[in-house]
BAVEX-316638 format. One record per residue (C-alpha): residue in three letters; x, y, z. Coordinates in steps of 0.25 Angstrom, whole numbers, plus 5000, padded with zeros to 4 digits. Layout:
BAVEX-316638
+------+------+------+------+
! type !    u !    v !    w !
+------+------+------+------+
!  ala !    X !    Y !    Z !
...
+------+------+------+------+
***
This chain:
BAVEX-316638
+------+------+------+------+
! type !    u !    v !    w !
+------+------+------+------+
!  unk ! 5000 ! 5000 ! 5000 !
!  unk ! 5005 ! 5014 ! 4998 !
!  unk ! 5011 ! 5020 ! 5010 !
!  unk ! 5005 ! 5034 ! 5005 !
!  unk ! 4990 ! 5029 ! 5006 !
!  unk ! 4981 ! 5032 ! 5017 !
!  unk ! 4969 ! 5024 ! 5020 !
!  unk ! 4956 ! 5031 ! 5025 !
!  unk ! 4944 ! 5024 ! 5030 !
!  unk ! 4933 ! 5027 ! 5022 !
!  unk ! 4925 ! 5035 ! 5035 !
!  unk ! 4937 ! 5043 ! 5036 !
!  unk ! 4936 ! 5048 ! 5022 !
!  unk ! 4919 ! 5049 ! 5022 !
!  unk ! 4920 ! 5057 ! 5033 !
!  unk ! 4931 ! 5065 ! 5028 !
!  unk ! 4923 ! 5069 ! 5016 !
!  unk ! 4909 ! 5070 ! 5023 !
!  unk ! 4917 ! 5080 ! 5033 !
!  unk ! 4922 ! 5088 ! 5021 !
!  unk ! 4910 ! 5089 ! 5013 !
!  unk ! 4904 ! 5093 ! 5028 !
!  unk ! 4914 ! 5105 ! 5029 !
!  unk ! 4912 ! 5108 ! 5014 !
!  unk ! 4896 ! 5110 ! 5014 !
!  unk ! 4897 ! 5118 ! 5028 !
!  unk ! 4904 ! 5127 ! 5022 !
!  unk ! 4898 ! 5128 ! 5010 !
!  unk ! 4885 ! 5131 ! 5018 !
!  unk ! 4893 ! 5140 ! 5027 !
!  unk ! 4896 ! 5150 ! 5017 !
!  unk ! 4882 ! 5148 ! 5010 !
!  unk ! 4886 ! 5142 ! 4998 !
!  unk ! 4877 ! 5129 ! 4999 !
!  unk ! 4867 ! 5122 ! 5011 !
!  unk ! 4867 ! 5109 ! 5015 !
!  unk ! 4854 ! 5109 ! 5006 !
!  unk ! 4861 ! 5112 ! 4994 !
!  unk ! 4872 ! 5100 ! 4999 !
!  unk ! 4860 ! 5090 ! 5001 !
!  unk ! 4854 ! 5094 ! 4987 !
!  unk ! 4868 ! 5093 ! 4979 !
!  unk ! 4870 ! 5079 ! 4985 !
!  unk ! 4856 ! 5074 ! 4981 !
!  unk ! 4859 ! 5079 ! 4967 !
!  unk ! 4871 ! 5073 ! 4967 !
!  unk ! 4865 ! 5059 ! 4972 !
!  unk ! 4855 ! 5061 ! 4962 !
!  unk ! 4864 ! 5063 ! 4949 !
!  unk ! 4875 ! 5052 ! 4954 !
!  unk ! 4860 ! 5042 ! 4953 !
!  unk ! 4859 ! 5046 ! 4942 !
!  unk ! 4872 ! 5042 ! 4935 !
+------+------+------+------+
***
């Protein structure tokens, strides 16, 4: 194995990106940019296209 690779569980790295995409919206939010509707709305969308392919 190389010596230079790291092994993460994957919890780690889900939590990571769920605490960054967190961090992300708030601030987002913060500086009136988007709402946590406008995040909930997006991701439906999203689901919604990705079905459709």
């Amino acid at each position: 194995m190389n010596e230079d690779r790291v092994t993460v569980p994957v919890e780690e790295l889900t939590l990571t990106n769920t605490l960054q995409l967190t961090a992300i919206v708030e601030l987002l939010e913060e500086r009136g940019i988007m709402t946590q509707h406008d995040v909930v709305e997006r991701m439906k969308a999203v689901r919604n296209r990705k079905k459709a392919h």
